[in-house]
N, C-alpha and C positions, 0 to 999 in steps of 0.2 A: 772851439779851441783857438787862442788867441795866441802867438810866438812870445810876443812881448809880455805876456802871462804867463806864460806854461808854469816856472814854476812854484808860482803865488797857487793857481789851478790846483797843482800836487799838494800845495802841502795844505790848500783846503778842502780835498777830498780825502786826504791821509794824516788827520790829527793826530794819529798813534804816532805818526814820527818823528814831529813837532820836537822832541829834546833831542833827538838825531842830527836832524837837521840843524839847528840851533848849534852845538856842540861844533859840525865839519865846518860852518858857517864862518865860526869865530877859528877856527886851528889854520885856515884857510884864506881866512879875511875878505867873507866874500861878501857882498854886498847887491844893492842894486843896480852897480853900474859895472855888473859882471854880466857876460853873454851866458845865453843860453846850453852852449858847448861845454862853457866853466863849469858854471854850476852843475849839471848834468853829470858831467865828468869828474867831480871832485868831493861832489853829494850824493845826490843819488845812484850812481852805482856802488858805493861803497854801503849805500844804504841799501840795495839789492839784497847785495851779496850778507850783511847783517842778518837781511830776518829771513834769508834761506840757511845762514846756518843756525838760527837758532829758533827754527819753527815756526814762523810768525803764522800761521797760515789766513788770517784776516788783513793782514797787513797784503802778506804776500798778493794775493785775491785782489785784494784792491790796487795795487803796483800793478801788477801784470794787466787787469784790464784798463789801467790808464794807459800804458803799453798799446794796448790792440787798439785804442782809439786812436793815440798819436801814428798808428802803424795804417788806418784808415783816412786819414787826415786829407783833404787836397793842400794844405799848403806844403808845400815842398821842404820849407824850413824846418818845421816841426819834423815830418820821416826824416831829414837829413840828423837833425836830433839822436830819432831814433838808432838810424843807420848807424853814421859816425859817428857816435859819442857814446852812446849804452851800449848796441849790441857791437862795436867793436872790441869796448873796451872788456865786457862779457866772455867773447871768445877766445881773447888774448888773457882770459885768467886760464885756460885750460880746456882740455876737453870733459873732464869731468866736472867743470863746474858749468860750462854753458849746457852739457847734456841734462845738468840739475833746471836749470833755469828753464830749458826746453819743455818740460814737462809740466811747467806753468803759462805757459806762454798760447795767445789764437793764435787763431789760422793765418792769421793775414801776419801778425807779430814773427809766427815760426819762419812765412816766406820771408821776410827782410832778413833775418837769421841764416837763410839759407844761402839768399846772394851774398853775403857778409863772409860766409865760412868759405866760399869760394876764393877768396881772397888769399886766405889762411894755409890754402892747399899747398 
C-alpha cells in the first residue's frame, strides 16, 4: 500500500463504487492534486456511510477490509488516513452510526476506533 496511491488502490479493488466516487469527485472538484485527507474525507466516508445504509454488504466487506489493511500498514501516513480522516470523521456522525460501522470493522481497524473515541469522551 502506497500513500500516493491509496485512493487509485480503492477504487480498483471497489469497482462497485466507481459512479459514487465519480459523482463526489465532480460535487467536490477533486482531482489528483487533492491529498489523501481530502479525498478520504469528502469521498469515501460519505461513501461509507452510503452503502451502510443501504445494505451493500459486498461493498461494505470490501471497504472494511481495505480499512484493516490501511489500519495494518507501517507507514504512518496511510493509519493517520485511517485515524484522522475516516474514523474521526465516522465518530463524529454519532454514536449509532460508528456502533453501525463497528460491527464491520477488524481487530486492528476496531483498536484505531477505540483510541479515536477517546477523544470524543
Amino acid at each position: 500500500m502506497r500513500y500516493d496511491e491509496l485512493y487509485n488502490t480503492l477504487k480498483r479493488e471497489i469497482p462497485e463504487g466507481y459512479s459514487f466516487f465519480k459523482v463526489k469527485e465532480k460535487e467536490y472538484l477533486i482531482d489528483g492534486t487533492d491529498g489523501m485527507h481530502i479525498v478520504f474525507g469528502m469521498v469515501i466516508v460519505p461513501y461509507i456511510l452510503h452503502i451502510i445504509q443501504n445494505n451493500k454488504m459486498s461493498e461494505i466487506n470490501k471497504l472494511f477490509l481495505f480499512l484493516e489493511n490501511m489500519a495494518i500498514c507501517e507507514d504512518v501516513k496511510i493509519t493517520e488516513v485511517l485515524d484522522f480522516t475516516v474514523l474521526e470523521q465516522l465518530v463524529d456522525e454519532g454514536h449509532d452510526t460508528i456502533e453501525q460501522c463497528k460491527q464491520y470493522m477488524g481487530k486492528n481497524t476496531l483498536m484505531h476506533c477505540g483510541e479515536i473515541e477517546k477523544y470524543f469522551l
